[in-house]
C-alpha positions in Angstrom: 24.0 -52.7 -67.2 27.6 -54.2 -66.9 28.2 -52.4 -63.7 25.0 -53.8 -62.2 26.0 -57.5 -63.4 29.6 -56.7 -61.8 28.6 -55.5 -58.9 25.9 -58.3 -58.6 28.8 -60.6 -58.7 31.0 -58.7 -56.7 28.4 -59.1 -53.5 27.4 -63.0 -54.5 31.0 -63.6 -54.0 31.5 -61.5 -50.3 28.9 -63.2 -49.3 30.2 -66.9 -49.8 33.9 -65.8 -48.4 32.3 -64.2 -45.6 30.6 -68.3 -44.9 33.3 -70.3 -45.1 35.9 -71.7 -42.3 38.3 -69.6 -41.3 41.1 -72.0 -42.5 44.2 -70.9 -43.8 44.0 -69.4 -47.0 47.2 -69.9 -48.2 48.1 -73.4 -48.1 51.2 -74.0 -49.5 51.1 -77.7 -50.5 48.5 -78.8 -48.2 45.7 -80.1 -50.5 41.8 -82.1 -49.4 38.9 -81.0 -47.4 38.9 -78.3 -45.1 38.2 -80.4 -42.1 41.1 -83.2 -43.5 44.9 -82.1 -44.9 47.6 -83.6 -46.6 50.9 -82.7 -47.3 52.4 -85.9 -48.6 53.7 -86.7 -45.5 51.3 -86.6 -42.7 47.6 -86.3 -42.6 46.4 -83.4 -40.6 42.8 -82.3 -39.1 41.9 -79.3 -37.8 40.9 -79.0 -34.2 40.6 -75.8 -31.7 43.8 -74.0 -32.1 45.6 -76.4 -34.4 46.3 -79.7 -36.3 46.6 -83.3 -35.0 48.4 -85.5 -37.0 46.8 -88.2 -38.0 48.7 -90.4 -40.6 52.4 -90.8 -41.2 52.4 -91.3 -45.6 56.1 -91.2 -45.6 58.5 -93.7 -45.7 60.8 -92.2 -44.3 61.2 -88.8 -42.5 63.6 -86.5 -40.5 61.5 -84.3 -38.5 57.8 -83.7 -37.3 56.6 -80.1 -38.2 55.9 -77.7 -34.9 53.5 -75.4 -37.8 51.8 -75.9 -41.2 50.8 -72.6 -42.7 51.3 -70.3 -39.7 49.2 -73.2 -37.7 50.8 -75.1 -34.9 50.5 -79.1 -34.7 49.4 -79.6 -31.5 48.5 -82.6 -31.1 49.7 -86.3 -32.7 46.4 -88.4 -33.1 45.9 -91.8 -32.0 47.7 -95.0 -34.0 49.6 -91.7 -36.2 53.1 -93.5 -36.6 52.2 -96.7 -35.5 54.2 -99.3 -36.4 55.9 -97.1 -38.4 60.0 -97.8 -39.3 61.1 -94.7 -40.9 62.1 -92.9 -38.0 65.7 -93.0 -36.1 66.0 -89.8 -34.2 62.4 -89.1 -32.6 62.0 -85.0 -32.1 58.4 -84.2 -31.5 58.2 -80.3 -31.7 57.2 -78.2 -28.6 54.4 -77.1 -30.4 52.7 -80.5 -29.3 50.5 -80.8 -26.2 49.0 -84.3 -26.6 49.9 -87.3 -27.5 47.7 -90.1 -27.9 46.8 -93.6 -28.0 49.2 -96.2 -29.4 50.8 -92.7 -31.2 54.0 -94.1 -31.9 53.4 -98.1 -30.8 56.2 -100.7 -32.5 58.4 -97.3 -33.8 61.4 -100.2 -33.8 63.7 -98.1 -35.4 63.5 -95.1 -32.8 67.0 -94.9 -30.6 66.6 -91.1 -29.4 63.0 -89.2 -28.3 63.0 -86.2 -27.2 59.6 -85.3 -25.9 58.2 -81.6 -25.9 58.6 -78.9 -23.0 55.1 -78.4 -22.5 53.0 -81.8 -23.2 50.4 -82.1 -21.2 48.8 -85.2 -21.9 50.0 -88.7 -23.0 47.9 -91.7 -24.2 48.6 -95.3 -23.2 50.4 -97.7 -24.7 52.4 -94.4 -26.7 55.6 -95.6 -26.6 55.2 -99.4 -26.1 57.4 -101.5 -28.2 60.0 -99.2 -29.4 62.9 -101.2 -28.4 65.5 -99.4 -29.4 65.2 -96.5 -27.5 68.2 -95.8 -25.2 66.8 -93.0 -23.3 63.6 -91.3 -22.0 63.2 -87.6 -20.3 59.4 -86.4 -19.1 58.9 -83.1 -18.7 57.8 -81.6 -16.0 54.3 -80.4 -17.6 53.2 -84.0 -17.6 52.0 -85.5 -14.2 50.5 -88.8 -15.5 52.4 -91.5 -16.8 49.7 -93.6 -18.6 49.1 -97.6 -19.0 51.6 -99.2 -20.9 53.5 -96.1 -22.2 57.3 -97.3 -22.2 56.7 -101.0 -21.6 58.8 -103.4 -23.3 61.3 -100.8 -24.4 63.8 -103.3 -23.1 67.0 -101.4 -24.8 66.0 -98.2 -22.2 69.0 -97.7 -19.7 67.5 -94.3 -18.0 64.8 -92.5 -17.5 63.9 -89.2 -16.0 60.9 -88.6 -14.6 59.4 -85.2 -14.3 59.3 -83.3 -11.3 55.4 -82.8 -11.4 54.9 -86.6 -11.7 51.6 -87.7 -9.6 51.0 -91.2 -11.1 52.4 -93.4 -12.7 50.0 -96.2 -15.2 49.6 -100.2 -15.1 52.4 -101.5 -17.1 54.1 -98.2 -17.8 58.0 -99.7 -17.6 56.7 -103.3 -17.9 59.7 -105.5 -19.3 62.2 -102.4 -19.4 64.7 -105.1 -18.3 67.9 -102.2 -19.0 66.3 -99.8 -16.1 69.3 -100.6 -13.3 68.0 -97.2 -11.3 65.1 -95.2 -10.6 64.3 -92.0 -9.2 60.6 -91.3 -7.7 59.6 -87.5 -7.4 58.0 -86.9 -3.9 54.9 -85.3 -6.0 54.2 -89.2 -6.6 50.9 -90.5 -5.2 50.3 -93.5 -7.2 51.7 -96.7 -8.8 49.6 -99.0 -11.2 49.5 -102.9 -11.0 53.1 -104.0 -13.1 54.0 -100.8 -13.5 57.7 -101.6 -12.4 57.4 -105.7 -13.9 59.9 -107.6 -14.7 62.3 -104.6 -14.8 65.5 -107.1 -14.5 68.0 -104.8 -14.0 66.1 -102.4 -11.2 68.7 -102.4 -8.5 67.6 -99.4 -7.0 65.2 -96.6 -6.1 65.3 -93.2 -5.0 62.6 -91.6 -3.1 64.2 -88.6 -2.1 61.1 -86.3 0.3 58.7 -89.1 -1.0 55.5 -89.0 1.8 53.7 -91.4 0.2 56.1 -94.4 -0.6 58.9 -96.2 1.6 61.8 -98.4 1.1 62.5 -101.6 3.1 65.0 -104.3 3.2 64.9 -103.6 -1.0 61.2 -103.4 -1.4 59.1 -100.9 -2.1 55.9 -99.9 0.0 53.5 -97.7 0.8 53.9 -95.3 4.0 51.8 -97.5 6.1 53.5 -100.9 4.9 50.5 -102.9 4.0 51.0 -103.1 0.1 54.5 -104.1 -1.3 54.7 -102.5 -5.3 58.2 -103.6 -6.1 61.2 -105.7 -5.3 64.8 -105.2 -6.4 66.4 -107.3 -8.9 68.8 -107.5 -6.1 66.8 -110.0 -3.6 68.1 -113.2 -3.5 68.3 -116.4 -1.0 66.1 -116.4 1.7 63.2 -113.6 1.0 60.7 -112.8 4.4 58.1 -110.6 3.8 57.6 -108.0 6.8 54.3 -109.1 9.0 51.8 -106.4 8.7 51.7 -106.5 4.9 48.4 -107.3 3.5 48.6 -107.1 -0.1 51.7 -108.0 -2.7 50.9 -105.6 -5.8 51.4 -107.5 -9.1 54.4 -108.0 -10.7 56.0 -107.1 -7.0 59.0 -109.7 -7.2 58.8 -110.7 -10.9 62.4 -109.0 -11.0 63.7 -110.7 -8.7 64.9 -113.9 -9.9 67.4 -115.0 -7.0 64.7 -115.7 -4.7 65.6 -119.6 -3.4 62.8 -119.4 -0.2 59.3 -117.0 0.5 57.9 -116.8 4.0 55.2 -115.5 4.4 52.9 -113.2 7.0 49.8 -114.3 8.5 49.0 -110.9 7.9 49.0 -111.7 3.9 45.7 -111.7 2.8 46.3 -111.1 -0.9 49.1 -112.2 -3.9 48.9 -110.6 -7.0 48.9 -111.6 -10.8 52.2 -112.2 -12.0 53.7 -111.4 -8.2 56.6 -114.0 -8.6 56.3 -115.0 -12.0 59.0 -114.2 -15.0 58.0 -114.9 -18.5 61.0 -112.9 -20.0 62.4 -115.0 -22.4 65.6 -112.9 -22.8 69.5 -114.1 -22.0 67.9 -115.4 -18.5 65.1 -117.3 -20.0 62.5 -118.1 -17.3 64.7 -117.4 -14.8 62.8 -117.9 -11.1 64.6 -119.6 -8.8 61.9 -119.8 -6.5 61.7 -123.5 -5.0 60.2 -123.1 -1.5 57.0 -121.4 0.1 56.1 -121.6 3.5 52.4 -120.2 3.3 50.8 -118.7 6.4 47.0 -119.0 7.5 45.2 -115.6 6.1 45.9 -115.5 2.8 42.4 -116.1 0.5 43.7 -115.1 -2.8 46.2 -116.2 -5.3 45.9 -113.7 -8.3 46.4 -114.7 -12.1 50.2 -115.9 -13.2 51.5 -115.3 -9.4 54.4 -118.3 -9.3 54.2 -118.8 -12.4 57.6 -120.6 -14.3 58.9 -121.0 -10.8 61.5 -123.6 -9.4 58.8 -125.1 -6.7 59.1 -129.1 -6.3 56.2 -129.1 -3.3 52.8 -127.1 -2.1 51.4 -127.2 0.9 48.7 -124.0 0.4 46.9 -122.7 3.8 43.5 -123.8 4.7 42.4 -119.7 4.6 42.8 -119.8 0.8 39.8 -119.4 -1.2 40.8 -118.6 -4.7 43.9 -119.9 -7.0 43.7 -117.9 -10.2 44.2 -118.8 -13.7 47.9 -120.0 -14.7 49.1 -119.4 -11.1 51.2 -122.4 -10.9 51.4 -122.4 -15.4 54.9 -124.2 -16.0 56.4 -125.1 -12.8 58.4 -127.8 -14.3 59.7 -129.6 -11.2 56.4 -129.4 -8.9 55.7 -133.2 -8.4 53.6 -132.4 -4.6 50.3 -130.7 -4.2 48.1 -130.1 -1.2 44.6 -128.4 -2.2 43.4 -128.0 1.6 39.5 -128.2 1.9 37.6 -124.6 2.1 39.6 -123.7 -1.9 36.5 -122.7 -4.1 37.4 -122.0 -7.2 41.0 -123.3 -9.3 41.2 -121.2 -12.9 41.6 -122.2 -16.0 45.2 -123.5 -16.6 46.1 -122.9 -12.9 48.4 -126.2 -13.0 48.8 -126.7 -16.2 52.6 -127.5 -18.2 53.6 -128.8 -14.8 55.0 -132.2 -16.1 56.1 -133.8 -12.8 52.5 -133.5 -11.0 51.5 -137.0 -11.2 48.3 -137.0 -8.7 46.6 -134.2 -6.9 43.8 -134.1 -4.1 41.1 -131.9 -4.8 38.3 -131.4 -1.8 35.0 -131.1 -1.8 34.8 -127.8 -1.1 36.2 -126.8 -4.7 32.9 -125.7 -6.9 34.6 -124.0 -9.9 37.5 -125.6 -12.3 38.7 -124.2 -15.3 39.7 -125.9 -18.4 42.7 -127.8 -18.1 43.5 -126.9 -14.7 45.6 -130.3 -13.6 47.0 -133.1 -16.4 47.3 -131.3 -19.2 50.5 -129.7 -21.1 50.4 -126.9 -23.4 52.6 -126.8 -26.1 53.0 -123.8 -29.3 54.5 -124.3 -32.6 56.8 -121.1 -32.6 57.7 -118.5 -29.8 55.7 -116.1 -31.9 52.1 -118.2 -31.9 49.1 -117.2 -29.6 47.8 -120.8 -29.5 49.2 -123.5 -28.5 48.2 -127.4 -28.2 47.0 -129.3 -25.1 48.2 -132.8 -24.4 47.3 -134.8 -21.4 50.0 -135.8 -19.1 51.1 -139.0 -19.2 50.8 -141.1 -15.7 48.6 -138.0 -14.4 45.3 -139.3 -12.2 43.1 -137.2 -9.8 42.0 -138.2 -6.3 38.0 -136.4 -5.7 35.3 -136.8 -3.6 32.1 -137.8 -4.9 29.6 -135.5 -6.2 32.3 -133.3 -6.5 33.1 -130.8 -9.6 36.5 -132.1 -9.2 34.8 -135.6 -10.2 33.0 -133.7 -13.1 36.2 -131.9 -14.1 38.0 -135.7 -14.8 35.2 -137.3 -16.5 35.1 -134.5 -19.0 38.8 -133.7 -19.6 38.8 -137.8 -19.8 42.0 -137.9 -17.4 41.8 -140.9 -14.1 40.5 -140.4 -10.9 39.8 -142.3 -8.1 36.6 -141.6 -5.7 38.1 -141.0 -2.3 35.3 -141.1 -0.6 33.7 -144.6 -2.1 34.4 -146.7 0.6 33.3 -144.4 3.5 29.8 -144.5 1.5 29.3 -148.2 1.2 30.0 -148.0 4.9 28.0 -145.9 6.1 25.2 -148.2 3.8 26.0 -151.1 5.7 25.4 -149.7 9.4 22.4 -148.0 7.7 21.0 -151.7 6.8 22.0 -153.1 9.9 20.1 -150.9 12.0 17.2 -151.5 9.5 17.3 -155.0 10.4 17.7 -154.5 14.2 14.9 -152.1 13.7 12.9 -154.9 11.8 14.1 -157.6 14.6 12.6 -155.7 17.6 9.2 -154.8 15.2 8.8 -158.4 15.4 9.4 -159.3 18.7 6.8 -156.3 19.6 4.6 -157.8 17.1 4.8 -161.1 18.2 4.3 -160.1 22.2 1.3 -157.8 21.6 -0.5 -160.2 19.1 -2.0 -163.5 20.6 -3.6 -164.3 17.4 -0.2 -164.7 15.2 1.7 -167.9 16.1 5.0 -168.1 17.2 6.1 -169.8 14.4 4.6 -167.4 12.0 6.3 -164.2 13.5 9.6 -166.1 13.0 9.7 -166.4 9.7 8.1 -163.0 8.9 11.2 -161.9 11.0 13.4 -163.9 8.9 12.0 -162.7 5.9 12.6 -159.4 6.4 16.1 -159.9 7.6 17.0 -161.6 4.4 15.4 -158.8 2.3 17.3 -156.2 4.1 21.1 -158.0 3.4 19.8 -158.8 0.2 19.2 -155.2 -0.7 22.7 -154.6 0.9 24.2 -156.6 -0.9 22.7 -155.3 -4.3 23.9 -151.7 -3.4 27.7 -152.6 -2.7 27.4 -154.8 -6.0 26.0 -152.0 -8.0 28.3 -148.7 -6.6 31.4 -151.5 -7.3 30.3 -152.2 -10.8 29.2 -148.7 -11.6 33.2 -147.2 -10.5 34.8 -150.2 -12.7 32.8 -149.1 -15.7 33.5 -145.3 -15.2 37.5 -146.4 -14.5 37.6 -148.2 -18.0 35.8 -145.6 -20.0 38.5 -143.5 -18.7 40.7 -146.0 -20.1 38.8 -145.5 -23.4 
């Protein structure tokens, strides 16, 4: 009877080893769910062929573990040491393959990485904000350079770019202002928008075989030279853009903060966000020099934060233009001139705004779409660190707009002055308008008064007269009413 209960036991027991997960049965300080593992340190789950980390628990650690248990990490999980200050000497183990979102954002205290031999894939945003890193290696295993993944790692001085490169993300170097010199491999096909920005130091570029990307008078093209990604932090005076270029990419010149005078193509058809714009608040503070543009007919677009903090005292924009994007012109300090030719549709939201010496501006008809504070307004925040900041009007500021217009709408509701340019062309064209209804009444009568036998002279007279007077009387009315209606809406204004 014991046997059978023993061997009852024996089987019950097979049979529930021979159902679990195939997980690591010795598991030396590893302790939780089988799907979810801690050592203390780091968090772990189990994936195909592996562990990710998940959490860094630690406050402080020396090294990433390449195997737990005879099982390799492969993989560091999304947000895993973010923010995390622990860490000095970054070695992430060859055991690692991927790397992923935001895995080791704001790591402030990492000066050295060293990345593994054969990662394969990297998440954006990975490295962003680890400004203390002097150094950065890719190996060649790696072929895509994701959004964001070194940008404003501003202590960087080099970086070596794997052999196997193919493209390179939006933002990927953004604000790595220590960069003085980069090296392209000719496997590179592709560039993102700011991918190069504000890299203050960039005063040169290698493309050794390169078939897809050139280099001209310090700028940085595609092989058919219609699309300019980059300028050197060496460009300074006079700056011509070739003709032929359609397109500057974002972020193009943001670098390059000698730049007195643009001229541009006819050929130009595009500027990008941020194009000429520096919001680095480092040792050169906003630091474009940028006081002249001679626009050329053919250009339609003016992207997001293009001139941005730049020196410009006049504008005198091409009657192609169709767009000006938000903040384009956002704290040009010493613009006090502004042309807005007719045929401009749509001004965003800021698009002049902080620019203190703009005292009146001319917006046409043709302008549909405004965006909050566009013109007369200043923007000021309480500390370098806030996200919102406090809008003022500008003092003196008043708007010149047509009638109608959503320039006119735009001034009665941000409350700033304005004057209706086209008031007195209206009360004009009324007055001809009433004159040729009294002609037109005058020549009635005399009609009348030849065709009818039965009316007396005397009679068609004064019905003549009667009419006339009724006409200028009406006149008159209308040019009272339009004058009284603008002084009312110039002192609420006032109000």
């Amino acid at each position: 009877m014991k046997l059978k209960n023993f061997a009852a036991a024996f089987c019950s027991a097979a049979m529930l080893l021979s159902a679990a997960p195939l997980f690591p049965v010795h598991a030396d300080d590893l302790q939780g769910a089988s799907d979810t593992l801690t050592d203390g340190s780091f968090t772990y789950e189990a994936i195909d062929g592996g562990y990710r980390i998940t959490e860094c628990t630690a406050s402080i650690i020396t090294e990433i573990p390449a195997i737990r248990n005879g099982v390799p990490v492969t993989e560091i999980g999304e947000s895993a040491f973010m923010g995390f200050k622990g860490i000095t000497d970054l070695v992430i183990p060859d055991s690692v393959k991927v790397i992923g979102k935001n895995a080791f954002y704001g790591c402030t205290s990492a000066k050295t990485l060293k990345l593994p031999s054969g990662l394969k894939s990297m998440g954006e945003n990975a490295f962003a904000g680890c400004n203390k890193l002097t150094g950065v290696e890719l190996p060649d295993t790696l072929t895509e350079i994701p959004d964001g993944a070194f940008s404003r790692c501003d202590k960087i001085t080099s970086v070596k770019l794997g052999s196997n490169t193919e493209s390179i993300g939006e933002f990927a170097f953004y604000q790595c202002t220590s960069i003085a010199e980069l090296d392209l491999p000719p496997t590179l096909t592709t560039i993102g928008n700011m991918a190069f920005g504000e890299m203050l130091s960039l005063a040169k570029i290698d493309l050794g075989s390169s078939s897809s990307f050139v280099m001209q008078d310090d700028m940085l093209m595609d092989k058919s030279k219609e699309n300019i990604y980059c300028g050197l932090s060496t460009l300074e005076g006079e700056l011509r853009i070739p003709s032929g270029v359609t397109e500057i990419k974002p972020g193009a010149f943001s670098a390059a903060a000698g730049v007195t005078e643009l001229y541009l193509p006819n050929s130009l058809t595009n500027i990008g966000y941020g194009a000429f714009s520096c919001t680095f608040t480092g040792e050169l503070g906003y630091c474009s020099l940028l006081r002249k543009i001679d626009f050329a007919n053919g250009l339609e677009t003016i992207g997001e934060g293009a001139f941005g903090f730049t020196s410009l005292e006049s504008l005198s924009l091409p009657t192609t233009l169709k767009s000006i994007g938000r903040r384009a012109f956002y704290g040009c300090y010493a613009l006090n001139k502004v042309i807005i030719p007719e045929g401009v549709k749509e001004i965003g939201e800021d698009a002049f705004c902080n620019c203190r010496a703009l005292s009146n501006v001319v917006v046409p008809k043709s302008v549909s779409d405004i965006g909050s504070h566009a013109f007369g307004f200043t923007l000021e925040y309480p500390d370098e660190n806030s996200d919102e900041g406090e809008y003022s009007k500008l003092s003196g500021f008043k708007m010149s707009v047509s009638s109608g217009s959503a320039a006119k709408k735009y001034a009665k509701k941000s409350g700033l002055k304005y004057t209706v340019s086209d008031g007195n062309l209206l009360k004009f064209v009324f007055i001809v308008v009433c004159i040729a209804l009294i002609a037109a009444a005058v020549v009635f009568g005399l009609v009348l008064m030849s065709r009818s036998r039965k009316l007396p002279k005397k009679d068609v007279r004064k019905a003549i007269k009667k009419e006339k007077e009724k006409a200028e009387e009406a006149s008159y009315k209308k040019i009272v009413d339009d004058d009284e209606q603008e002084s009312s809406g110039d002192k609420k204004d006032k109000k």
